[in-house]
N, C-alpha and C positions, 0 to 999 in steps of 0.2 A: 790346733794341729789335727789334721783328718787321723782317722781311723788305720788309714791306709799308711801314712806316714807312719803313725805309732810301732802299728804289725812290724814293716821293716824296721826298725829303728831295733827294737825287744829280739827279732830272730838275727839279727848281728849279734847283737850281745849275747845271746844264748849260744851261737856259733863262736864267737872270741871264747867263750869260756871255757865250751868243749876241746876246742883244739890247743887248752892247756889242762887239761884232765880234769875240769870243773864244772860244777852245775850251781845253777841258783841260787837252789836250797844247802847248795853244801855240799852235798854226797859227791861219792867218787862215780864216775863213769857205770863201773860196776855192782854200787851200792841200791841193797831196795829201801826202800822208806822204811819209818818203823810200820813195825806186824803187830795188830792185836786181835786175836780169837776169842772171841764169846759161847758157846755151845749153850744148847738148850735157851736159846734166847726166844723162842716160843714154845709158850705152857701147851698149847692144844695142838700141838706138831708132832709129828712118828722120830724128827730130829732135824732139830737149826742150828744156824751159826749167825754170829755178826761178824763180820770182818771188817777191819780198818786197815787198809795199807793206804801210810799218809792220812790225806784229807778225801779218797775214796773211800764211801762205806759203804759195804751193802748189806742186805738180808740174805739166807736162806732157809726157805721151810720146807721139810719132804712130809707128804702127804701118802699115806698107803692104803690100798682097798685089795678087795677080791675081784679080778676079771677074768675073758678066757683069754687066753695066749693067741698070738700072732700063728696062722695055719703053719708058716715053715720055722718056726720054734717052739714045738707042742709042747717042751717040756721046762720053759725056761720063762721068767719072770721077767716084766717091760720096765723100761727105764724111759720116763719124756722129761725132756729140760727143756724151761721156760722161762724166758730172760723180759722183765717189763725195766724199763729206761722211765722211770717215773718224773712229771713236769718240774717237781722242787728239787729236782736232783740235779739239774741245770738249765738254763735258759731256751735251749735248744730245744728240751724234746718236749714232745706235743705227747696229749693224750689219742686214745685211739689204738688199735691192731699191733705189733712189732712191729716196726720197720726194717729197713735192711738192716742196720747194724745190734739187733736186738738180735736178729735170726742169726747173724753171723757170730756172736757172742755163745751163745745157747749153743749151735752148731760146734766149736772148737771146744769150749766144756766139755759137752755129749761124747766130742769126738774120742778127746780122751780119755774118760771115765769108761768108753765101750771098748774101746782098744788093748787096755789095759788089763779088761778084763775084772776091774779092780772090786766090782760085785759079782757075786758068785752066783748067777741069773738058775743055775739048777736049781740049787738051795731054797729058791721062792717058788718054785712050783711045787702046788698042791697034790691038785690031779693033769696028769698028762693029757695034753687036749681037750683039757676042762675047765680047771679053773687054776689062776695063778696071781703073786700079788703084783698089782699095780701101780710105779714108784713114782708119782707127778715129783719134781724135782723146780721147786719155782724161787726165780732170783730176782730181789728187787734192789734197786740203783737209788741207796738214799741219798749221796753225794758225790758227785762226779769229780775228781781231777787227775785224771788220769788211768790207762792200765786197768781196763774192767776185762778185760782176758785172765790176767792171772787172780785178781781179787775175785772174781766171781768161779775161778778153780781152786782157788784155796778156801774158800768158803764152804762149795760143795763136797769138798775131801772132809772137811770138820764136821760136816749136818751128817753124811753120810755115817761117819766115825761115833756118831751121836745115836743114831737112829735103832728105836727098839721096834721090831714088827710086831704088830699089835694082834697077835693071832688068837689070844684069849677072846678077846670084842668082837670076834667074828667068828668064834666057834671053832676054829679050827685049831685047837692045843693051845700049850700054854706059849706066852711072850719068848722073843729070842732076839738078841741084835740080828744088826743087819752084820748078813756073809762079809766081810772086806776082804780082799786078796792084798792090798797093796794101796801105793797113795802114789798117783801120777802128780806130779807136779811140772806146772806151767811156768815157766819164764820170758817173758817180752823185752827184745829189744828194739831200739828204731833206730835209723840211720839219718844222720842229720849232716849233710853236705861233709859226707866222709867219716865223720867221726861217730861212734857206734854208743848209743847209754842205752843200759838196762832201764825196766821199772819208770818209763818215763811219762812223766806229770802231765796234764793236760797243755799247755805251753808248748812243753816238748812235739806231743805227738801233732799239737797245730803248725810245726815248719819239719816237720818231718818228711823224706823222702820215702821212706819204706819203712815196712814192720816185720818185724818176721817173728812168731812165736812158739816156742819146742816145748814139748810136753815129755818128759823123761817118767818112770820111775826108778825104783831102787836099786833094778838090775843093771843100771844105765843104758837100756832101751830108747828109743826114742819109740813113742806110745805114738803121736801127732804135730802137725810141723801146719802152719798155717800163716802165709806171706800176706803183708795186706798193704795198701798204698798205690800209686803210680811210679816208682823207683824199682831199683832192681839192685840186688847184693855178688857182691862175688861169688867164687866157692871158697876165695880163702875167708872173706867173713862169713858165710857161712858157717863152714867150720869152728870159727872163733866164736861165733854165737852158741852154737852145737856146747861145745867146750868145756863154752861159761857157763850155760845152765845147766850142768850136770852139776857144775862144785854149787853155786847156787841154789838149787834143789835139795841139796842136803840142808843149807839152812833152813831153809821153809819147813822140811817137813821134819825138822826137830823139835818146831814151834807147832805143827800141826797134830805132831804125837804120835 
């Protein structure tokens, strides 16, 4: 039986199952996988995390230095995220530069981490137009199935939450966490020939029509909103996505801390 047979044969069923409120593995429509956090998962890091939702795992390690500041934010410390899709994490990705969806990943992170505000970018400035610290924020993709939008936001809300600036080792006073203001938290759903799942599995997101992914925090803001696929959503699912990650969010970030 070809390949092509197989696909349609698996996204019927995945389709039958949805539009009786079921998934694969089990879960309800609105259920995420299990969550497990690891912090401080690298010894020589400023603060990591491992994260497992499901059979997704990734790394993150934040790195921090002394540099000078961006000219139109003299007084405010840099954030760069950096998303590597490494070859063992699935068949797909190749070695070599980001690709599109590595850039797209790192981008929706960034986007919510900056929006949020959720580090306190004054706080990391030394001297005004001089020197300020520099936060490399780097995500690595050790096993892929699904939903690297929100594992790779919930990973960086825990590295983050970990992270001591190392200001002794560079002379400029003593140690001090990193400022956090808050924890955006990301929720993904996709839409699959009408019927909507959260938190959805590699399977899932390959007969998927649309994504769409809301980054709230605790004030129920929405922080960043990032549509992805060739489909299009309503505004009442919309809304119903909006909704659901707000009550969702709250569980993540009770496991987050």
């Amino acid at each position: 039986m070809g390949r092509e047979v197989m696909a349609e044969i698996k996204k019927n069923h995945i389709n039958k199952m949805l539009a009786q409120g079921k998934r694969m593995d089990g879960r309800g429509l609105e259920e995420f996988r299990p969550l497990s956090i690891e912090i401080n998962y690298i010894g020589t890091a400023e603060g990591s995390a491992r994260v497992k939702l499901g059979k997704t795992d990734i790394i993150v390690g934040i790195k921090m230095s002394v540099g000078t500041p961006f000219a139109d934010t003299p007084d405010k410390g840099v954030l760069t995220t950096n998303v590597e899709l490494i070859p063992m994490a699935a068949h797909f990705f190749e070695s070599g530069p980001p690709g599109a969806d590595a850039i797209e990943i790192a981008r929706v992170v960034d986007h919510g981490i900056r929006e949020s505000q959720m580090v306190d970018l004054k706080a990391l400035c030394i001297s005004p137009g001089e020197a300020v610290w520099i936060n490399f924020m780097d995500i690595y993709v050790v096993d892929f199935d699904g939903n690297l939008f929100d594992a790779c936001n919930i990973g960086v809300n825990a590295a983050l939450r970990s992270t001591i600036v190392p200001a002794a080792k560079h002379g400029k006073g003593e140690d001090f966490p990193m400022p956090v203001t808050c924890s955006p938290v990301s929720c993904t759903a996709v839409l699959i020939d009408g019927n909507i799942a959260f938190d959805p599995t590699l399977e899932e997101e390959m007969v998927a029509n649309a994504r769409l992914t809301v980054t709230t925090d605790e004030s129920g803001d929405i922080r960043a909103m990032q549509k992805g696929l060739h489909g299009s959503f309503s505004s009442e699912q919309i809304k119903y996505i909006i909704d659901t990650s707000l009550a969702l969010s709250k569980d993540v970030r009770d496991i987050i801390g």
